[in-house]
Structure formats: C-alpha cells, structure tokens
C-alpha positions as CSV (number, residue, x, y, z in Angstrom):
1,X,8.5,-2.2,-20.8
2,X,6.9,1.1,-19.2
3,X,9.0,1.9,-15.5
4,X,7.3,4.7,-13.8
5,X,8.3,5.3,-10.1
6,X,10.8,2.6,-9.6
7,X,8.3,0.0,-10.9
8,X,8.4,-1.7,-14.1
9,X,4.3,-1.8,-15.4
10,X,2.8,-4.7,-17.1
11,X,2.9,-4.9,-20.9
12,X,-0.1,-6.7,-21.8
13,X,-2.7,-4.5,-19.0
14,X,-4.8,-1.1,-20.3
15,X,-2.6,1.6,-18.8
16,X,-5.4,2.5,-16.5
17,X,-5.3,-0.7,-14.6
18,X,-1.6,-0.7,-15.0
19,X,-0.6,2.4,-13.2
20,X,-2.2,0.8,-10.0
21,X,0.6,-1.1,-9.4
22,X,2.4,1.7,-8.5
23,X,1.8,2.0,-4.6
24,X,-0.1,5.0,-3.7
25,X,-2.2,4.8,-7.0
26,X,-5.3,3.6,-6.9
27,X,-8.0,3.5,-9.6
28,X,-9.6,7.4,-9.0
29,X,-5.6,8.6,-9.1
30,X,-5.4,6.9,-12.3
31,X,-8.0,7.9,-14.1
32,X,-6.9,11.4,-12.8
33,X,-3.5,11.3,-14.6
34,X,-4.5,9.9,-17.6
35,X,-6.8,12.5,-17.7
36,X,-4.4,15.1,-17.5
37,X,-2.2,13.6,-19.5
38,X,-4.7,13.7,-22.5
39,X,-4.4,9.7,-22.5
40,X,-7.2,7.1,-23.6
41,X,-7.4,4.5,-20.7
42,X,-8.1,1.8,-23.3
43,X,-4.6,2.1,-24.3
44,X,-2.5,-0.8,-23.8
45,X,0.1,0.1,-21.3
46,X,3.3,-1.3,-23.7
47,X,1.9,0.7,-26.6
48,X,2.8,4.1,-25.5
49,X,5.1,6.2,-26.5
50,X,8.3,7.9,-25.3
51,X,6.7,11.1,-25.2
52,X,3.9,9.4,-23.1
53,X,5.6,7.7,-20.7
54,X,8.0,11.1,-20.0
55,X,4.4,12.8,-19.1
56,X,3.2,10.1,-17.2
57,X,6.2,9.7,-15.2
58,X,6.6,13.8,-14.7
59,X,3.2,13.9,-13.3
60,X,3.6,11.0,-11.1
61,X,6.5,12.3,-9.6
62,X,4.4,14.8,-8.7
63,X,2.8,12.9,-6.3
64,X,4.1,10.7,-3.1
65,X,4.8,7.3,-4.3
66,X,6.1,4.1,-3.3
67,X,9.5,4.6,-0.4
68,X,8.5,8.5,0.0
69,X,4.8,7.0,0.7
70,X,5.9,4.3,2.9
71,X,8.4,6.3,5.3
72,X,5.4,9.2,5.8
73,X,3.2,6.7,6.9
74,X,6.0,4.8,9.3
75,X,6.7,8.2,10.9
76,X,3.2,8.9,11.1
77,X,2.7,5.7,13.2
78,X,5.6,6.5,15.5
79,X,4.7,10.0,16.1
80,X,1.5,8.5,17.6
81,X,2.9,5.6,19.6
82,X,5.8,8.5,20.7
83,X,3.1,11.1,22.0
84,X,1.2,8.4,24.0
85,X,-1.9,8.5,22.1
86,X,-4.8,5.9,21.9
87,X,-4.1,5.4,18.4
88,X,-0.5,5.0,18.9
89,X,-1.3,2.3,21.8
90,X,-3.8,0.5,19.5
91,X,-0.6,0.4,17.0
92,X,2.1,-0.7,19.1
93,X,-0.4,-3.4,20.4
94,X,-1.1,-4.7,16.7
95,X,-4.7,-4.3,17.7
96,X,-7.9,-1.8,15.6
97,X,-7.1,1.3,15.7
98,X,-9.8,2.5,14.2
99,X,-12.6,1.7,16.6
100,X,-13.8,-1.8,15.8
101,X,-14.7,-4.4,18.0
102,X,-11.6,-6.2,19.0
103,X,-13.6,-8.6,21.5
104,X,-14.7,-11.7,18.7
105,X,-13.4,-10.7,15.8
106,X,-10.5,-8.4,14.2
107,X,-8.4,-11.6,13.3
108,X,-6.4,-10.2,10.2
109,X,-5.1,-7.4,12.5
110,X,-4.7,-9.5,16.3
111,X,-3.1,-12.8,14.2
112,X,-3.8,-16.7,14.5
113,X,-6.6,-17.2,17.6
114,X,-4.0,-18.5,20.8
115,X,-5.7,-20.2,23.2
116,X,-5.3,-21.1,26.7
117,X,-2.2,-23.2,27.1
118,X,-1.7,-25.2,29.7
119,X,1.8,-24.3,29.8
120,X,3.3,-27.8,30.2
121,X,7.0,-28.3,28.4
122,X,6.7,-31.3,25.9
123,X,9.7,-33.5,26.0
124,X,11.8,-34.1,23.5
125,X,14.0,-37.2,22.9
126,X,17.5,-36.4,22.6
C-alpha cells in the first residue's frame, strides 16, 4: 500500500497509471517523475520499494498537489469574480468561461435544461 500525497495508490495498477490518481498528476507529469526517478513504468505500483516510494514521494512534494492545488485554483476564481472581470462574471454565473457558445449548448456547465414554467402552485393535500 503505496501513499504519496495524502492518497493511498492502487496495488494492482503499473505505477505510471497509478500516480494519476493523485490530483494534479496527469499522464505527461507521470511519466516525468518516473523518469527522474530512474523508475520502469511497467512496474507494478505495490512492488516498489521503500527506497522508491521515499523518491517518489520527495519529488512529488515538489510539486502542487491535491488541497495546495485546489485552494490556488479557488483563490484564483475569486480574485477574478473580486476584480469584476468577464471571467469572474462568467464564474459566479456558472456559465463558459472560456468563450463557447452558451446559447444551445454548454449543458454540463449551465445544469439540467429549465423551461418556462407557468408558475402555478400545485396543491397539496394535507
């Protein structure tokens, strides 16, 4: 049981592919560190050793992981919406921010499609 970062890696997954579950560490980063490390990818990720996993997880403190990660992009966000710009509009309105058509489409960021209602209470029996 590898835990790098806070987060406890899968046993039976090549390290490569295991590391991305660490958030902020995608495939390219990855390959990086195991690079670096002098690691084979092909390596299973519960058959390293102690000396291994005390490289891995020294270089991937290294980088801005997980919480750290997570709070830099939050206050990223709200130094946008806090200065007024378009961006930060877009993000407080939970709509694109990043210039796609918002008209037709854009359903995973605007939510469930509401339509016109016609605003009539339903009764209830009580």
């Amino acid at each position: 049981m590898v835990r790098i970062s806070g987060v406890v890696l899968p046993a039976k997954k090549r390290i490569e592919f295991a590391l991305t579950y660490i958030n902020g560490v995608g495939r390219s980063l990855s390959k990086k560190v195991l690079e670096e490390a002098k690691i084979d990818p092909m390596k299973m990720s519960d058959d390293l050793t102690e000396g291994e996993e005390a490289l891995l997880r020294s270089i991937i403190d290294k980088i801005e992981t997980e919480g750290d990660l997570k709070r830099r992009i939050s206050m990223d966000i709200r130094r946008l919406q806090d200065t007024g710009s378009y961006r930060g509009y877009r993000h407080r309105r939970r709509l694109p921010s990043r210039g796609q058509t918002s008209r037709r489409n854009a359903r995973t960021r605007r939510g469930k499609k509401r339509t016109g209602l016609s605003g009539r209470v339903k009764l209830t029996k009580t």
